[in-house]
ZATISE-417348 format. One record per residue: residue number from 1; residue in three letters; chain; x, y, z of N, C-alpha, C in turn. Coordinates in pm, whole numbers. Each point is the difference from the previous one (the first is absolute). Last residue first. Layout:
residues N
> pos;code;unit;nu;nv;nw;cau;cav;caw;cu;cv;cw
> NUM;ALA;A;X;Y;Z;X;Y;Z;X;Y;Z
...
***
This chain:
residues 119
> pos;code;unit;nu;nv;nw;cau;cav;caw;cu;cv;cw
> 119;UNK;A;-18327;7651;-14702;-90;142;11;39;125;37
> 118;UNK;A;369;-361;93;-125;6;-122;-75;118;68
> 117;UNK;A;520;-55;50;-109;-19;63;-122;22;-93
> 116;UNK;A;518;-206;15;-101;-23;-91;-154;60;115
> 115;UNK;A;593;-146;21;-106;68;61;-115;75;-75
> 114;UNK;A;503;-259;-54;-96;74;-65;-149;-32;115
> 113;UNK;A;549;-3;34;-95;-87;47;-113;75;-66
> 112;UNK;A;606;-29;-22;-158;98;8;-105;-151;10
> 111;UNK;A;509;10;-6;-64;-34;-112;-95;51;-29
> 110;UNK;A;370;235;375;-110;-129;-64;-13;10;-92
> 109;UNK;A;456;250;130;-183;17;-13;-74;-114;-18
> 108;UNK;A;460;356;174;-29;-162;3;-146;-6;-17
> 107;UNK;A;214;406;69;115;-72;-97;-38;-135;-54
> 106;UNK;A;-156;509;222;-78;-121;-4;106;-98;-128
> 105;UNK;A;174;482;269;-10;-48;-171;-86;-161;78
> 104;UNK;A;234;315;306;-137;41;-1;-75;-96;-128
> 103;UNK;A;442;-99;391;-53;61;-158;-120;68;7
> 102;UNK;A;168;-251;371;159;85;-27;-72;48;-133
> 101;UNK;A;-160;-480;53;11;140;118;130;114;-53
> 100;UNK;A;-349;-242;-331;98;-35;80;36;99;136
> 99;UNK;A;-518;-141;-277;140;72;13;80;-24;92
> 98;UNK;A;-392;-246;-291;90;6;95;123;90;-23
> 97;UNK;A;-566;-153;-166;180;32;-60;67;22;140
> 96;UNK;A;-501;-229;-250;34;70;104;187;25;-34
> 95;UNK;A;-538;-11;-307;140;-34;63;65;19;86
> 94;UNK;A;-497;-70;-296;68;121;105;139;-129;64
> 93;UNK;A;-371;144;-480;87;-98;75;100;58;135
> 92;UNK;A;-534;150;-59;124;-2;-65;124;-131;5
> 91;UNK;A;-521;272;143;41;-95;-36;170;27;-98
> 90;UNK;A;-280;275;289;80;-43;56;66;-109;-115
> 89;UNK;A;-397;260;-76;150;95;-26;58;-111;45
> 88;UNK;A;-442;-145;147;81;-44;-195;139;67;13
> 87;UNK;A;-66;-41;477;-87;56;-111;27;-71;-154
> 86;UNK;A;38;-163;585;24;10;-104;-99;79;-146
> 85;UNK;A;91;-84;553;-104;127;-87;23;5;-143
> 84;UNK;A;388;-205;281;-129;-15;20;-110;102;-84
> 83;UNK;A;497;-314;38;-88;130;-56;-85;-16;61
> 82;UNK;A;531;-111;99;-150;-60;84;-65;142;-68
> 81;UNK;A;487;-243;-34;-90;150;-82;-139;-60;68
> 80;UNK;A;543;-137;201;-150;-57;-61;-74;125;-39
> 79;UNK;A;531;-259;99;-89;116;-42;-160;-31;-28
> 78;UNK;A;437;-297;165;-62;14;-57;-134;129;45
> 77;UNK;A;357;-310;189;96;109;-84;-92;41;-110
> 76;UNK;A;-7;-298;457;-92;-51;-173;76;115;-108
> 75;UNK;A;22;158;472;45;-145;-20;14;-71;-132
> 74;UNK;A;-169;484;49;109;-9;-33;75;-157;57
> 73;UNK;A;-451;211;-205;3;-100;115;179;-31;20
> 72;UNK;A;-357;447;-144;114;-128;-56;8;-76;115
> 71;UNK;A;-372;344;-270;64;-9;118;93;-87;-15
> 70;UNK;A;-342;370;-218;129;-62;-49;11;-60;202
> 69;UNK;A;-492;176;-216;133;12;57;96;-119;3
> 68;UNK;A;-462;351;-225;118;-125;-41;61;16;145
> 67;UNK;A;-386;262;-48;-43;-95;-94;132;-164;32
> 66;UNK;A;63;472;158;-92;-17;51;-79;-148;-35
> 65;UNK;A;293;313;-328;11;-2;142;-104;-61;54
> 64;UNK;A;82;30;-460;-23;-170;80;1;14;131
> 63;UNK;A;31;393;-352;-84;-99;-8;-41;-116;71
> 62;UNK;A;389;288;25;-116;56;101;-113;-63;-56
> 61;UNK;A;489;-242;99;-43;105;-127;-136;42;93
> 60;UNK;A;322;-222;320;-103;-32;-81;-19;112;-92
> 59;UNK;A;332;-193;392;-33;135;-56;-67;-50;-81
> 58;UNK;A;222;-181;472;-25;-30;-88;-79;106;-92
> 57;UNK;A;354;-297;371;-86;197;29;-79;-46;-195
> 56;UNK;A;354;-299;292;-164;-20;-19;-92;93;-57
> 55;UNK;A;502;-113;152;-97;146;87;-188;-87;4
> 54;UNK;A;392;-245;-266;24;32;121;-135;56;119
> 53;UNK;A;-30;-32;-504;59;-90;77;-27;-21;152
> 52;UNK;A;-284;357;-311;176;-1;44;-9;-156;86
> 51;UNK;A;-367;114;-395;6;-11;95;152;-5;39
> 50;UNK;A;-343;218;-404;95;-95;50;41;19;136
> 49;UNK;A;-382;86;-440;78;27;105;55;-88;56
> 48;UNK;A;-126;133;-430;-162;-58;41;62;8;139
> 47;UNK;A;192;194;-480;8;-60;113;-137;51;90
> 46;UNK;A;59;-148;-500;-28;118;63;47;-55;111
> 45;UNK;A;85;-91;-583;-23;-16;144;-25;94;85
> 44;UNK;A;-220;113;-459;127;-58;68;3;-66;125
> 43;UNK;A;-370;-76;-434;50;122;159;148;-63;57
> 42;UNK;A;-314;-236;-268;-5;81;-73;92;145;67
> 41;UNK;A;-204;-458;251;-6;33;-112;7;146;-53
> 40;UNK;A;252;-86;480;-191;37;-67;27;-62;-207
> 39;UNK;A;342;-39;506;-34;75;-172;-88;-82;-44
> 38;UNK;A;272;100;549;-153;-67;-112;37;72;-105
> 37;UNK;A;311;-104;482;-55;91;-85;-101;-89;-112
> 36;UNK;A;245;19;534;-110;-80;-113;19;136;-99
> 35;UNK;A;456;-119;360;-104;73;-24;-106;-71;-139
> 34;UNK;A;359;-21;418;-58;-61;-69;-152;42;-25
> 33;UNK;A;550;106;269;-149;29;-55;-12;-112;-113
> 32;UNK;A;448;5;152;-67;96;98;-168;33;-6
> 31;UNK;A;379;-399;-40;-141;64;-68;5;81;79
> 30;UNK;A;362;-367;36;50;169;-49;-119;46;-26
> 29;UNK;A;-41;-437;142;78;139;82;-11;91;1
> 28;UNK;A;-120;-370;-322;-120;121;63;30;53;109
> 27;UNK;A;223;-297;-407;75;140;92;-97;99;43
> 26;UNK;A;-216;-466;-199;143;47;1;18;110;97
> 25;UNK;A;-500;-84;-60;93;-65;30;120;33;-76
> 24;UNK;A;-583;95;136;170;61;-32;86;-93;30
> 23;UNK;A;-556;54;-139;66;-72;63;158;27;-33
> 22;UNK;A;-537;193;8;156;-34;-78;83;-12;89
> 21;UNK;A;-599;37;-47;134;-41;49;95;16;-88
> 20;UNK;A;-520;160;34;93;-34;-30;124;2;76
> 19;UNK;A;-564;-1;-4;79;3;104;138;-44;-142
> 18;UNK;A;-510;267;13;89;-119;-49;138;24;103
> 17;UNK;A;-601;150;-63;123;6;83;146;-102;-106
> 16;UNK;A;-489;223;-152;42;-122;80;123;89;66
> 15;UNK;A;-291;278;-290;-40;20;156;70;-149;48
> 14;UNK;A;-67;-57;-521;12;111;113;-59;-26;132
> 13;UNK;A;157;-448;-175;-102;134;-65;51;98;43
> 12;UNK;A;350;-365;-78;-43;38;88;-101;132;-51
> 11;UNK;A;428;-393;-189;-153;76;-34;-68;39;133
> 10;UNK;A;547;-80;28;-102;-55;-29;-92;77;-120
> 9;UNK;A;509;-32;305;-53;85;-54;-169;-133;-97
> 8;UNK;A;367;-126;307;-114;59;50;-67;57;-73
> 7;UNK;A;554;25;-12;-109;-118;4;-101;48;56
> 6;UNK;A;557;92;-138;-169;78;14;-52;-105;-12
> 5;UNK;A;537;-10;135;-107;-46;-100;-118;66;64
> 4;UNK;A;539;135;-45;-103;17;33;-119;-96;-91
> 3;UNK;A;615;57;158;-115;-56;-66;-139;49;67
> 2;UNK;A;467;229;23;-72;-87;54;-107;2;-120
> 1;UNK;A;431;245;7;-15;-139;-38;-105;-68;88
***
């Protein structure tokens, strides 16, 4: 039962940068992780990677290694996607989700934020 909002998502050329946020509230005790994922026109969702609470430790698909990082501000109870080296591929709607502790299953999901890279 926690709530998630996405925000940030824009227009940005290739090669910009973008910065997204989500923001957690209800039963963000119990999170054990918080994780981004993206769906592309025409394509399923994908995971894009997620960060542990607590630890901080964090895992990225192999398209964005190097490109993306997840960080959180656990005062603010809020998650951040920081792009950089943005490509067209990247463009999608990208969401964030929350797992509980004690599970593995993502139970809790944003609305999403669409992210638009040109050229």
């Amino acid at each position: 039962q926690v709530q998630l909002v996405e925000s940030g998502g824009g227009l940005v050329q290739a090669g910009g940068s973008l910065r997204l946020s989500c923001v957690a509230s209800g039963r963000t005790l119990s999170t054990s992780a918080l994780g981004w994922f993206r769906q592309a026109p025409g394509k399923e969702r994908e995971f894009v990677g997620v960060i542990s609470w607590n630890g901080g430790l964090t895992r990225y698909r192999d398209s964005v290694e190097g490109r993306f990082t997840i960080s959180r501000d656990t005062a603010k109870n809020t998650v951040y996607l920081q792009m950089t080296s943005l490509k067209p591929e990247d463009t999608a709607v990208y969401y964030c989700a929350a797992r509980r502790l004690g599970t593995s299953q993502y139970d809790s999901w944003g609305q999403g934020t669409q992210v638009t890279v040109s050229s």
